[in-house]
PyMOL Python script that loads the backbone (N, CA, C, O; Angstrom):
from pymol import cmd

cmd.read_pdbstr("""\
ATOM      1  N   UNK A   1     -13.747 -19.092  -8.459  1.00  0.00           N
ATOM      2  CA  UNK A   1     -13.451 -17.682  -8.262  1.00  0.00           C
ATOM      3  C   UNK A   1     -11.983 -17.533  -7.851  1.00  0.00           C
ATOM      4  O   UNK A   1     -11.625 -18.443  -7.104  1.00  0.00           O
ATOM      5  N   UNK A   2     -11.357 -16.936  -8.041  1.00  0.00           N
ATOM      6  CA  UNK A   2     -10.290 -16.471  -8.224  1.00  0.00           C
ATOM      7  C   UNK A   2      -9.619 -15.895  -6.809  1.00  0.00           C
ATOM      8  O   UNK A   2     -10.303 -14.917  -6.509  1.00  0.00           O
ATOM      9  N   UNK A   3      -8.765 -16.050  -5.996  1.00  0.00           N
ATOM     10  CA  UNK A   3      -8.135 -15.556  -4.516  1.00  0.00           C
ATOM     11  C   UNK A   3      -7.965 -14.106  -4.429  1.00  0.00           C
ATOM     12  O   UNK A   3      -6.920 -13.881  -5.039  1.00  0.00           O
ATOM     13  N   UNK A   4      -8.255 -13.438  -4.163  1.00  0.00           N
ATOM     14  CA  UNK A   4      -7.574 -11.903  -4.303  1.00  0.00           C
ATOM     15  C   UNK A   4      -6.286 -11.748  -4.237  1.00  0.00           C
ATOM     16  O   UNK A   4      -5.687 -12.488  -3.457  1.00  0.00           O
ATOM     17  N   UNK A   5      -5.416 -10.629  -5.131  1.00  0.00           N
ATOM     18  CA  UNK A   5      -4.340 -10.613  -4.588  1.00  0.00           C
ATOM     19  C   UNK A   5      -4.292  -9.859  -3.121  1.00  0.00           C
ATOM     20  O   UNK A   5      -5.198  -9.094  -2.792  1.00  0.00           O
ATOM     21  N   UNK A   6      -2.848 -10.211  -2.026  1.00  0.00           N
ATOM     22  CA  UNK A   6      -3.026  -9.365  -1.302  1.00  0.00           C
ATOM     23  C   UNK A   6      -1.793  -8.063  -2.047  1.00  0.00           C
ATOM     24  O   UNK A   6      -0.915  -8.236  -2.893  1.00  0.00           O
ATOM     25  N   UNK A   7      -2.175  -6.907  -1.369  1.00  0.00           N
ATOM     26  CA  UNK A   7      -1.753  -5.578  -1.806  1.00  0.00           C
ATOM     27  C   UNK A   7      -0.420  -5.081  -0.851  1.00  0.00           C
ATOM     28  O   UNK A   7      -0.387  -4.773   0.341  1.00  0.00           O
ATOM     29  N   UNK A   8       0.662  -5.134  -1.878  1.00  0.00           N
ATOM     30  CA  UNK A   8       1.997  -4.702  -1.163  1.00  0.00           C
ATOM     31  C   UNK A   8       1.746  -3.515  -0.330  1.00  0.00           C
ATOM     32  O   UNK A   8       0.986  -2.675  -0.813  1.00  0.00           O
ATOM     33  N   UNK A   9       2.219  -3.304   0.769  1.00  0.00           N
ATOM     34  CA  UNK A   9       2.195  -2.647   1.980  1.00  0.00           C
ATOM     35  C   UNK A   9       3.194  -1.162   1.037  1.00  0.00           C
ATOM     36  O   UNK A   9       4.051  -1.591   0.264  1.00  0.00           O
ATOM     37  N   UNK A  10       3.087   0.204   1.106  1.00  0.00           N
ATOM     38  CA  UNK A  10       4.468   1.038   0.778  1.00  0.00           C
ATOM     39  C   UNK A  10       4.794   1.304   1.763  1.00  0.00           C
ATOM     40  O   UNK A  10       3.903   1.424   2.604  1.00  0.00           O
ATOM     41  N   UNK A  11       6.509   1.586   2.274  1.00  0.00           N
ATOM     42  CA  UNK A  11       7.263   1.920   3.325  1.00  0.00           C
ATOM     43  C   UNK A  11       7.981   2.709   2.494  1.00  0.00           C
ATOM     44  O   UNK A  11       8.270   2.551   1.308  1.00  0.00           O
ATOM     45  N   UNK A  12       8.384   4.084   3.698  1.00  0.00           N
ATOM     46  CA  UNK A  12       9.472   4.375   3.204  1.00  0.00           C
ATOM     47  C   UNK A  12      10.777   4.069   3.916  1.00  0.00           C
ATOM     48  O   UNK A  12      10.933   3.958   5.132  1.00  0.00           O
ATOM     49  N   UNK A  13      11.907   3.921   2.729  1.00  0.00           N
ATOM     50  CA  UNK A  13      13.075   3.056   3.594  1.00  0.00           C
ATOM     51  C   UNK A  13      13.869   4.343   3.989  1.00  0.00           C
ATOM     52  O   UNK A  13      13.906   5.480   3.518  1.00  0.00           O
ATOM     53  N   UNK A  14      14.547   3.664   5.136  1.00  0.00           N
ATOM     54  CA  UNK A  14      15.557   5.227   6.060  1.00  0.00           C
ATOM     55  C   UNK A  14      17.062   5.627   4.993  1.00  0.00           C
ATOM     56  O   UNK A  14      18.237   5.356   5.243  1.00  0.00           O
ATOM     57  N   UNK A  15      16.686   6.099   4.196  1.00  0.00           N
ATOM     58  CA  UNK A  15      17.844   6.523   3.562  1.00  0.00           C
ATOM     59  C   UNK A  15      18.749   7.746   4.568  1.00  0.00           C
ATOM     60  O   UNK A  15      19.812   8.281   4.254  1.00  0.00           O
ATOM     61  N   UNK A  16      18.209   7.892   5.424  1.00  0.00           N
ATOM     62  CA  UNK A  16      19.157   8.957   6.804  1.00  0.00           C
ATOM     63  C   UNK A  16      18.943  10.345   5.933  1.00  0.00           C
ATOM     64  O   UNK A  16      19.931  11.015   5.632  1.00  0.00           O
ATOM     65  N   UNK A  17      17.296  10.846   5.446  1.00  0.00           N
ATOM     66  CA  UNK A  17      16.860  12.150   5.466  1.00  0.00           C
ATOM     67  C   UNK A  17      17.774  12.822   6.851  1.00  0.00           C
ATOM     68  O   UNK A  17      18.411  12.312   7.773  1.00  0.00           O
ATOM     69  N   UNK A  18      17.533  13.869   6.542  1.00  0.00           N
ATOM     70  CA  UNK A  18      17.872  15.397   7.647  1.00  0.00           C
ATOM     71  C   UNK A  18      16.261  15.192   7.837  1.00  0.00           C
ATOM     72  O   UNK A  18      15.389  14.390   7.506  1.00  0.00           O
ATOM     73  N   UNK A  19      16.404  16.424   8.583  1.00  0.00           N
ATOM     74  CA  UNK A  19      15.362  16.271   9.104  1.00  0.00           C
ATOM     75  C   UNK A  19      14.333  17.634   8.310  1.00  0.00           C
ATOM     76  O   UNK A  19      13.145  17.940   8.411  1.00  0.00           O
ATOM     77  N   UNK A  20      15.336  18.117   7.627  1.00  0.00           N
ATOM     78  CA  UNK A  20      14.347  19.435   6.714  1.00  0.00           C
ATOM     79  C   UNK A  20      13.675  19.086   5.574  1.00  0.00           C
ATOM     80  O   UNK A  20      12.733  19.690   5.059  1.00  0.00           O
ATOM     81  N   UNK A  21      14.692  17.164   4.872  1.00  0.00           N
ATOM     82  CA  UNK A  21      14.109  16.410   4.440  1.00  0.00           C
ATOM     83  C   UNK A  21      12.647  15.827   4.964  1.00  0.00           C
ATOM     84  O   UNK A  21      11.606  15.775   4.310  1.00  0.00           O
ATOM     85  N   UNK A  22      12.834  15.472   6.115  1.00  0.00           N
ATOM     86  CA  UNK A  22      11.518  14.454   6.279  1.00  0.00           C
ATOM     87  C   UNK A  22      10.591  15.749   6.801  1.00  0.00           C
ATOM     88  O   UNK A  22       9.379  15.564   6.685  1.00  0.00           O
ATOM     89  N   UNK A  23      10.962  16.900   7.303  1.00  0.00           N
ATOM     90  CA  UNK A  23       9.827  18.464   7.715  1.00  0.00           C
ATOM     91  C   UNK A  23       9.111  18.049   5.864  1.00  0.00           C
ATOM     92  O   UNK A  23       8.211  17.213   5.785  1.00  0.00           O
ATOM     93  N   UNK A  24       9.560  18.623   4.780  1.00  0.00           N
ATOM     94  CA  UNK A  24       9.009  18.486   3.399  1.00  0.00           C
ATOM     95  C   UNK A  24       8.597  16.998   3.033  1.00  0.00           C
ATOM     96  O   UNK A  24       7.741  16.803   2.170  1.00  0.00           O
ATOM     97  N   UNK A  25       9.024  16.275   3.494  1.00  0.00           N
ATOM     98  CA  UNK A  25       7.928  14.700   3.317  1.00  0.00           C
ATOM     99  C   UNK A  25       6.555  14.911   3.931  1.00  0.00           C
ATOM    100  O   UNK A  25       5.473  14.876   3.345  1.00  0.00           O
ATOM    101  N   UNK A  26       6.804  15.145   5.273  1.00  0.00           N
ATOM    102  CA  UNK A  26       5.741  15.110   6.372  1.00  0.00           C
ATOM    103  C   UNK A  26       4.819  16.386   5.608  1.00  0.00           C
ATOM    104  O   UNK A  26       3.685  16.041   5.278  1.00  0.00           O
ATOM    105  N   UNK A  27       5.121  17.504   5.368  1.00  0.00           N
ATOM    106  CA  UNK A  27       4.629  18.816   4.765  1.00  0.00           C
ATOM    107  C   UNK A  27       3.385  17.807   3.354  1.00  0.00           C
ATOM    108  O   UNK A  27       2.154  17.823   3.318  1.00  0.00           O
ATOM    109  N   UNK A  28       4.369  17.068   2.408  1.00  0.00           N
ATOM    110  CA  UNK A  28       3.596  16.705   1.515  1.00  0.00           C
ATOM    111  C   UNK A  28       2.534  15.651   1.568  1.00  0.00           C
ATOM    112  O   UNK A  28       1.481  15.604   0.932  1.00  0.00           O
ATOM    113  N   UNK A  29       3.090  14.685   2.585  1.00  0.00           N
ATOM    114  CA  UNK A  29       2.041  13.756   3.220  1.00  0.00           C
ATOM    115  C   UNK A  29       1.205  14.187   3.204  1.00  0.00           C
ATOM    116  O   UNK A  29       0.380  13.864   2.350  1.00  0.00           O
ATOM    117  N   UNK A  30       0.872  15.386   4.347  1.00  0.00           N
ATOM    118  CA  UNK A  30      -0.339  16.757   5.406  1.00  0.00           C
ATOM    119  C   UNK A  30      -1.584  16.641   3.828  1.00  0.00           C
ATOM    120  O   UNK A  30      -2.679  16.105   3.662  1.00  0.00           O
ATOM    121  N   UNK A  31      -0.692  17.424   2.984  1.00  0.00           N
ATOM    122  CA  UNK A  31      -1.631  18.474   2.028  1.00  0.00           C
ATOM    123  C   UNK A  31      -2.072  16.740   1.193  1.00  0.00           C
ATOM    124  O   UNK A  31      -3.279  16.569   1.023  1.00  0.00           O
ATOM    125  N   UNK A  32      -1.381  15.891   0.852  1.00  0.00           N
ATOM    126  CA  UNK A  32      -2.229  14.498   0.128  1.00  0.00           C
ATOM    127  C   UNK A  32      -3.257  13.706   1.316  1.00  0.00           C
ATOM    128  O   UNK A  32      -4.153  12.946   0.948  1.00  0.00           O
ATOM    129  N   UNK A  33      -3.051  13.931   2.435  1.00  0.00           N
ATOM    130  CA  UNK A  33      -4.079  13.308   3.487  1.00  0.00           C
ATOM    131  C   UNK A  33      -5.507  14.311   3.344  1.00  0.00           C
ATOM    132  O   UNK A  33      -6.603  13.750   3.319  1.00  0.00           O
ATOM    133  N   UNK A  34      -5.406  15.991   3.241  1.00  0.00           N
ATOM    134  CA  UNK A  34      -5.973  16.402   3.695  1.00  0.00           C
ATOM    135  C   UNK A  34      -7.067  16.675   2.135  1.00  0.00           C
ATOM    136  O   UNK A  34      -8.202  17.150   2.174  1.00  0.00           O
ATOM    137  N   UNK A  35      -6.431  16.285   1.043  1.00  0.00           N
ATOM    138  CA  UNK A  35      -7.234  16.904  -0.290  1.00  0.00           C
ATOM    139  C   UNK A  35      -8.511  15.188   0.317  1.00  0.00           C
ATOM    140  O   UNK A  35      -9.655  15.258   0.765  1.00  0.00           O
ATOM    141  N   UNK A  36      -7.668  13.920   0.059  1.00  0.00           N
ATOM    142  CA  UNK A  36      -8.204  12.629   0.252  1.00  0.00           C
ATOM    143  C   UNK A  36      -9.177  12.874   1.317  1.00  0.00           C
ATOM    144  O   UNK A  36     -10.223  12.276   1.064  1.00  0.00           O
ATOM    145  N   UNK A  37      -9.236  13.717   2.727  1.00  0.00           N
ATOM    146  CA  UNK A  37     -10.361  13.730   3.445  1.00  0.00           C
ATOM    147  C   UNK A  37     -11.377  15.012   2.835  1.00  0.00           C
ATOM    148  O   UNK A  37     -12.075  15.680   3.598  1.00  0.00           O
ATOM    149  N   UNK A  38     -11.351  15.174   1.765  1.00  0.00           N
ATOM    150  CA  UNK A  38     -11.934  15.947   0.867  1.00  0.00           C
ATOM    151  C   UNK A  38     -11.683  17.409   1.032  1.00  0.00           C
ATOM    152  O   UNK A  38     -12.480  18.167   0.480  1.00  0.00           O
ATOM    153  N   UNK A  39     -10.689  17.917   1.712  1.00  0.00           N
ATOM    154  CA  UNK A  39     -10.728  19.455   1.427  1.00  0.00           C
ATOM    155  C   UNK A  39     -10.325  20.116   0.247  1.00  0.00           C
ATOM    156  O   UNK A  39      -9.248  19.829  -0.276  1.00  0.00           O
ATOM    157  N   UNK A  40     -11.105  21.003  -0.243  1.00  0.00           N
ATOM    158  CA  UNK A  40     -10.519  21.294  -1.774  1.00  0.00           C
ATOM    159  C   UNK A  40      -8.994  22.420  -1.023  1.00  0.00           C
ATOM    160  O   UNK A  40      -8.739  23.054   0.001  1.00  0.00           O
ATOM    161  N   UNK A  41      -8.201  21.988  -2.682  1.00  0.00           N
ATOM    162  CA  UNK A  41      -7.048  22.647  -2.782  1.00  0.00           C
ATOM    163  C   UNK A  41      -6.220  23.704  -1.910  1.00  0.00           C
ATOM    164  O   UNK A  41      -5.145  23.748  -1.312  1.00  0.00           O
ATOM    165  N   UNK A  42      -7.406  24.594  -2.190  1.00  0.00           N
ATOM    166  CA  UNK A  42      -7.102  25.649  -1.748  1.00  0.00           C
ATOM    167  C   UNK A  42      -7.024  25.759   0.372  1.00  0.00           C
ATOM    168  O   UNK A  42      -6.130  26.135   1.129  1.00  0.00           O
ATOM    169  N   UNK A  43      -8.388  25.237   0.613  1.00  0.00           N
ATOM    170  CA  UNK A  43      -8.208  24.878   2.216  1.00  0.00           C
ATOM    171  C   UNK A  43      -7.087  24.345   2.689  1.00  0.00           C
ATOM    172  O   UNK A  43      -6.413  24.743   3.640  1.00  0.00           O
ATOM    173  N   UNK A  44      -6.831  23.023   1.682  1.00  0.00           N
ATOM    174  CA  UNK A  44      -5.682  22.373   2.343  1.00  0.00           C
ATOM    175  C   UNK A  44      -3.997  23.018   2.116  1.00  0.00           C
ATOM    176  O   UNK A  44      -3.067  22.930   2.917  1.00  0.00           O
ATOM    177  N   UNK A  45      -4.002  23.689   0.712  1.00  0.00           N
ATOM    178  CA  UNK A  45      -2.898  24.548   1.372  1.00  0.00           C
ATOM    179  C   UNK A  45      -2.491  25.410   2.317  1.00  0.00           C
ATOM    180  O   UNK A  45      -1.389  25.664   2.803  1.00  0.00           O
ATOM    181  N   UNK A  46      -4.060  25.994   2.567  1.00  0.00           N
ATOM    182  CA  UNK A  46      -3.993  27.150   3.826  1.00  0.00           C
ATOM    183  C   UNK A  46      -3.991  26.615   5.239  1.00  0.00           C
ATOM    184  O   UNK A  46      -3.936  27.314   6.251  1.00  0.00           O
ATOM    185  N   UNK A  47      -4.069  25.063   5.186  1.00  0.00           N
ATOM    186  CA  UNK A  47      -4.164  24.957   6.309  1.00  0.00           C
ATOM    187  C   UNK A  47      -2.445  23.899   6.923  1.00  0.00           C
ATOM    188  O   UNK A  47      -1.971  23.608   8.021  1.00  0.00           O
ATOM    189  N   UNK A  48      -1.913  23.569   4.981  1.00  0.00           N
ATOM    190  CA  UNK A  48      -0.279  23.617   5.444  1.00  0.00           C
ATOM    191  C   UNK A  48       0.083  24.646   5.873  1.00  0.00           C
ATOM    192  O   UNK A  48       0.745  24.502   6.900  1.00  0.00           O
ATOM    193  N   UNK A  49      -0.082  25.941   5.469  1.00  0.00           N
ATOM    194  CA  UNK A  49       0.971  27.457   5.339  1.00  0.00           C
ATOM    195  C   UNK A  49       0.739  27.852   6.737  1.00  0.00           C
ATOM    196  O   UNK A  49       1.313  28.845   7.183  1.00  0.00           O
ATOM    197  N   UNK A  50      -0.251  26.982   7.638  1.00  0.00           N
ATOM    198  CA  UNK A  50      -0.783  27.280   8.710  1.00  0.00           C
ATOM    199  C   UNK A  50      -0.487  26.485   9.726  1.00  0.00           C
ATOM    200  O   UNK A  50      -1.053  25.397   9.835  1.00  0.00           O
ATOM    201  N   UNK A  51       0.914  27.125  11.073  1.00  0.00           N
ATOM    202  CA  UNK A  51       1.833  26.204  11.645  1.00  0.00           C
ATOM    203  C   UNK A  51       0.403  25.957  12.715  1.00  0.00           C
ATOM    204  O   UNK A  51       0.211  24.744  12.793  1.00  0.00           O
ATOM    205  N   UNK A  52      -0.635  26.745  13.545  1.00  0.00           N
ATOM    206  CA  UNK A  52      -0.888  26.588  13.816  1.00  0.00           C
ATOM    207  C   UNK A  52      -1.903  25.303  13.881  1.00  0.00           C
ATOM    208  O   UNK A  52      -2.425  24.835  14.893  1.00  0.00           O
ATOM    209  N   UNK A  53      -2.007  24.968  12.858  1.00  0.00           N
ATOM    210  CA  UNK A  53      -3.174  23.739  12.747  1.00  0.00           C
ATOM    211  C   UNK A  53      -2.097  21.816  12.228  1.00  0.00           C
ATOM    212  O   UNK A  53      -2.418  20.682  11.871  1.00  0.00           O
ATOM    213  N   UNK A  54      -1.049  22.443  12.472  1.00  0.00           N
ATOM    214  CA  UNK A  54      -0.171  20.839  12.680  1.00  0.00           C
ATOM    215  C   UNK A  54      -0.092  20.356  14.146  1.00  0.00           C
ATOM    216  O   UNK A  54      -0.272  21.026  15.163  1.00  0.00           O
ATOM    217  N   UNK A  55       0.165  19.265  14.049  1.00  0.00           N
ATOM    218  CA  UNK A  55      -0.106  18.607  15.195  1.00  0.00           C
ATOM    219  C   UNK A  55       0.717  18.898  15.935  1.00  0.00           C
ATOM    220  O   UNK A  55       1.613  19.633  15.518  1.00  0.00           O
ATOM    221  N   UNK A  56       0.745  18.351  17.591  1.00  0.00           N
ATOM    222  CA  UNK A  56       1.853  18.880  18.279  1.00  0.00           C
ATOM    223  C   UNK A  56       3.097  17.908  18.058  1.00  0.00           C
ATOM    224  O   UNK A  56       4.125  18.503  18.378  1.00  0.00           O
ATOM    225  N   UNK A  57       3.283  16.938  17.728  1.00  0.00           N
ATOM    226  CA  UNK A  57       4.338  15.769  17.875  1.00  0.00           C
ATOM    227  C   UNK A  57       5.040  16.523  15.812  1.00  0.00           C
ATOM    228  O   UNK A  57       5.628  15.829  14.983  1.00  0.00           O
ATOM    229  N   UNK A  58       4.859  17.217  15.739  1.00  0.00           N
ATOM    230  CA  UNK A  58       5.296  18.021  14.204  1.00  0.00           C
ATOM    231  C   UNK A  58       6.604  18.876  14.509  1.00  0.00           C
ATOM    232  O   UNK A  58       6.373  20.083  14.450  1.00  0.00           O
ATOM    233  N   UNK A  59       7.789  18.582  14.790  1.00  0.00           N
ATOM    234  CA  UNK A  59       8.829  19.742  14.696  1.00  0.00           C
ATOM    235  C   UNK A  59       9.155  20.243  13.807  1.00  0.00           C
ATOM    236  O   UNK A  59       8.858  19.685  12.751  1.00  0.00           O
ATOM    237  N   UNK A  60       9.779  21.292  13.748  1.00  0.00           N
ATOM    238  CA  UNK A  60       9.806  22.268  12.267  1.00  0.00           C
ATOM    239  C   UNK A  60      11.533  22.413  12.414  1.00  0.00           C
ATOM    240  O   UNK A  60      12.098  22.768  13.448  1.00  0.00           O
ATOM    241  N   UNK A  61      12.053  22.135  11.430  1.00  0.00           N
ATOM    242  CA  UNK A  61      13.357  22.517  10.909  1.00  0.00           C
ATOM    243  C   UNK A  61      13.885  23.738  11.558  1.00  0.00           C
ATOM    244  O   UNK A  61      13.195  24.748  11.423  1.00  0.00           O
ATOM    245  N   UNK A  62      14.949  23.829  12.217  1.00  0.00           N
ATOM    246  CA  UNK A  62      15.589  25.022  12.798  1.00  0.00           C
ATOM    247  C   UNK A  62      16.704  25.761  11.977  1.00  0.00           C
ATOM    248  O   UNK A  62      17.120  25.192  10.968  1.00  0.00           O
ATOM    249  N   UNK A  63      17.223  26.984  12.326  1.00  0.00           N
ATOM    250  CA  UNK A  63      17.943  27.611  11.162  1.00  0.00           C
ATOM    251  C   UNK A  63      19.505  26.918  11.047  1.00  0.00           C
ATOM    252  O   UNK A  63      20.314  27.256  10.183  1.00  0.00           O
ATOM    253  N   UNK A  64      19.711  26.089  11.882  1.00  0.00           N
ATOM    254  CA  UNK A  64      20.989  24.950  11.768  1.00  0.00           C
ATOM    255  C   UNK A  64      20.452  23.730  10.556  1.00  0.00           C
ATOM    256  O   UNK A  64      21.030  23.628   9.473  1.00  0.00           O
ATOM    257  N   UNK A  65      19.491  23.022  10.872  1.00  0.00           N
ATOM    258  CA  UNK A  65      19.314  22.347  10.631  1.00  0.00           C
ATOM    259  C   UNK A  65      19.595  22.422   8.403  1.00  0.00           C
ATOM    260  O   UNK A  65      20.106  21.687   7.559  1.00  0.00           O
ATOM    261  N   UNK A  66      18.995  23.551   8.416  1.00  0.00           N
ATOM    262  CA  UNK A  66      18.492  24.186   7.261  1.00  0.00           C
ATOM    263  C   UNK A  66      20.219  24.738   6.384  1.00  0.00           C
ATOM    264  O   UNK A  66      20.239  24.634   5.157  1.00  0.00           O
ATOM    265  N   UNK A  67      21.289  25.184   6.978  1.00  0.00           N
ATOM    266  CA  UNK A  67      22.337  25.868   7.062  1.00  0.00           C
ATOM    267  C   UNK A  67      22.883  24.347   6.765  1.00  0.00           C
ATOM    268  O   UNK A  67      23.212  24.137   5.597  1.00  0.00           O
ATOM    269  N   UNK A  68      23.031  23.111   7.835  1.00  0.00           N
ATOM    270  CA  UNK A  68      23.313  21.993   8.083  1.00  0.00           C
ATOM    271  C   UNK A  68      23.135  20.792   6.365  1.00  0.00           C
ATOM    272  O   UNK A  68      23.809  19.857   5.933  1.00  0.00           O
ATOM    273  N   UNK A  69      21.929  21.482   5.892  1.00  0.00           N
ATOM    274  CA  UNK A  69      21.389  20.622   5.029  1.00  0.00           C
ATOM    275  C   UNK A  69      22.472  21.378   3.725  1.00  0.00           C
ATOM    276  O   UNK A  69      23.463  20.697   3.460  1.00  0.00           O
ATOM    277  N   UNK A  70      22.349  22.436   3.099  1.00  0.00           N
ATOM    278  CA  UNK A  70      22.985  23.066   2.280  1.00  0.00           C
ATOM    279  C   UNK A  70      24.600  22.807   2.082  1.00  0.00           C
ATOM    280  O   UNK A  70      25.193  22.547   1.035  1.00  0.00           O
ATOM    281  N   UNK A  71      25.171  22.970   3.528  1.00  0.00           N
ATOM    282  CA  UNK A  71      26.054  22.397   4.022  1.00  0.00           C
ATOM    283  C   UNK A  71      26.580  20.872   2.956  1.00  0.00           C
ATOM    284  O   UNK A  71      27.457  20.706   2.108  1.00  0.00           O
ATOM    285  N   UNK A  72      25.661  20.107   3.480  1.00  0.00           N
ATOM    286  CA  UNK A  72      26.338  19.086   3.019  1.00  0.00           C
ATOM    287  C   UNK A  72      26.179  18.897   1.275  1.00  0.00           C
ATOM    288  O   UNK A  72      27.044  18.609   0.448  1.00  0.00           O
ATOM    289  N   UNK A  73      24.550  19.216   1.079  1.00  0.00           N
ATOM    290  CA  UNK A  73      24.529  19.259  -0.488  1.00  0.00           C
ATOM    291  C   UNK A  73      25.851  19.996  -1.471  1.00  0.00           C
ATOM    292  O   UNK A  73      26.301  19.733  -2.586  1.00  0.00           O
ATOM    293  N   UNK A  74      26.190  21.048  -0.409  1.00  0.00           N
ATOM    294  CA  UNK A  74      27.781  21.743  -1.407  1.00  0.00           C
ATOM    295  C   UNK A  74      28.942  21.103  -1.566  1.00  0.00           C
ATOM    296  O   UNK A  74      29.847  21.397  -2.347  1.00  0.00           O
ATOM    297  N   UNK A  75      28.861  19.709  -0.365  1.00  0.00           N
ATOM    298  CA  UNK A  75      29.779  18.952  -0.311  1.00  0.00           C
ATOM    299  C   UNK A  75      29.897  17.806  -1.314  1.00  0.00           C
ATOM    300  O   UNK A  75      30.909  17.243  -1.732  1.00  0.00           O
ATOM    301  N   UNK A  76      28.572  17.597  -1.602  1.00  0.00           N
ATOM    302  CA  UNK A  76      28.908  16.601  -2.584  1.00  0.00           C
ATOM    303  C   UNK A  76      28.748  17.366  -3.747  1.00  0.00           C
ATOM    304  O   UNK A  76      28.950  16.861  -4.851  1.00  0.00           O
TER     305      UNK A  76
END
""", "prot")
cmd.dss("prot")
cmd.show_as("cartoon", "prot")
cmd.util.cbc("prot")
cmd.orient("prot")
């Protein structure tokens, strides 16, 4: 019989996101964790669009941060 393979681990590497970057990582993570614990579609978007039901350790992008990000995208 044959060894199993073992299964590469995914990481993501620190390319130095902003942080309005990793708010929309963390955002897309939420809604792929939450379809996988079976909520259909529709729940689990309502329950992204819904600040109240993120966790507390979740900060949300501030209007610098957001200003900050644009900022630099015009720069390059």
């Amino acid at each position: 019989m044959a060894t199993p393979r073992k299964r590469k681990t995914r990481t993501v590497v620190d390319e130095g996101y902003s942080k309005l970057d990793e708010y929309a990582i963390w955002l897309h993570e939420y809604h792929r964790s939450l379809r996988r614990a079976g909520f259909s579609n529709d729940n689990a978007l309502w329950l992204v669009a819904t600040k109240e039901s993120f966790p507390d350790w979740v900060q949300e992008p501030t209007l610098n941060d957001i200003r900050n990000h644009i900022e630099d995208e015009e720069d390059e």
